[in-house]
N, C-alpha and C positions, 0 to 999 in steps of 0.2 A: 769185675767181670771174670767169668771161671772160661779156663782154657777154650772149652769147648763153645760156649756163647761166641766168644772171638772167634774161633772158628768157621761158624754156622754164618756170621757175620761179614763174613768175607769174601761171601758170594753175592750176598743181595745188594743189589746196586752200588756201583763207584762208589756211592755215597758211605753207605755201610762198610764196604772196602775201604774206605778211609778213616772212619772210625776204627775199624777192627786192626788196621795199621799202627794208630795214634794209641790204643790205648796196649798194642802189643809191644809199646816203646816202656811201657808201664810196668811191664812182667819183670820179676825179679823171681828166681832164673829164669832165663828165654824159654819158652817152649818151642819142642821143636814141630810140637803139631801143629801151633798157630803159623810158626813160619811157612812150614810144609803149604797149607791150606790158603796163607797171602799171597804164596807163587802160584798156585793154581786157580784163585780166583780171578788174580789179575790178569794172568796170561788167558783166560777163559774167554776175559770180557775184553782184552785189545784182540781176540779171534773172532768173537761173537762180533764185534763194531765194523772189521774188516769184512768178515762175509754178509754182512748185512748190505754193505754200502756199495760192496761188489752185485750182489745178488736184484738190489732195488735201482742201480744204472741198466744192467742188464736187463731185466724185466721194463725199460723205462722207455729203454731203444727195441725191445723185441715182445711186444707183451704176448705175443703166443707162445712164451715161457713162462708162463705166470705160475705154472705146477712147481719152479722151484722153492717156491715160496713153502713149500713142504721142509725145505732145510730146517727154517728157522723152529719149526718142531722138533728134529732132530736135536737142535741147539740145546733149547725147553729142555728134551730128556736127558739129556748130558748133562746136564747144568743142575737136575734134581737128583743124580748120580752122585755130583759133587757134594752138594748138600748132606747126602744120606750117607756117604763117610764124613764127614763131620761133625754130624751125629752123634753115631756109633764111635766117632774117636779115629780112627782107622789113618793110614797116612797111605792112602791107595790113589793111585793117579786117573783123572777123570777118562772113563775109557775111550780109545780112540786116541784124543789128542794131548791124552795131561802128562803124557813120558815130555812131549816136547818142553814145558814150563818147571820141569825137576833141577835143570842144573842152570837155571835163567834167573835174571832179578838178585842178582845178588849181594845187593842192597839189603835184602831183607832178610840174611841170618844171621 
């Protein structure tokens, strides 16, 4: 699998995230753009899990918030953001929140 497959890999589902993990164990030399892209998928998707869980108690006990349910869009375009430097190759952090997940996980360089 070519850098960037892993890459792209690394956002779609945990599952994919753990593939694109397992076979970044594989690389001989490390990349740093799959690494770059495993800290930002991951931190992506323990933010995405956390605002979900937050957002659907809240809405559970108030449902006349149910407009926040528009986050999870927000997520969606962030999340295709991701994607689209990985893509293109690019080691650019998901905007908004992927400065937080740059110097995290680091297990994984």
């Amino acid at each position: 699998m070519s850098n960037k497959t892993i890459s792209i890999l690394s956002y779609v589902t945990i599952i994919g995230w753990i593939i694109a993990y397992v076979k970044s164990k594989e690389l001989s030399p490390k990349s740093d753009l799959v690494s770059y892209h495993l800290k930002q998928g991951l931190g992506f998707f323990i933010l995405a899990v956390i605002i979900n869980i937050i957002l659907t108690t809240i809405v559970f006990v108030i449902p006349t918030l149910s407009f926040l349910s528009y986050i999870g869009l927000a997520l969606f375009i962030l999340w295709v953001f991701g994607i689209i430097n990985a893509v293109n190759e690019q080691k650019k952090p998901i905007p908004v929140v992927g400065k937080m997940f740059e110097n995290q996980f680091v297990f994984l360089d």
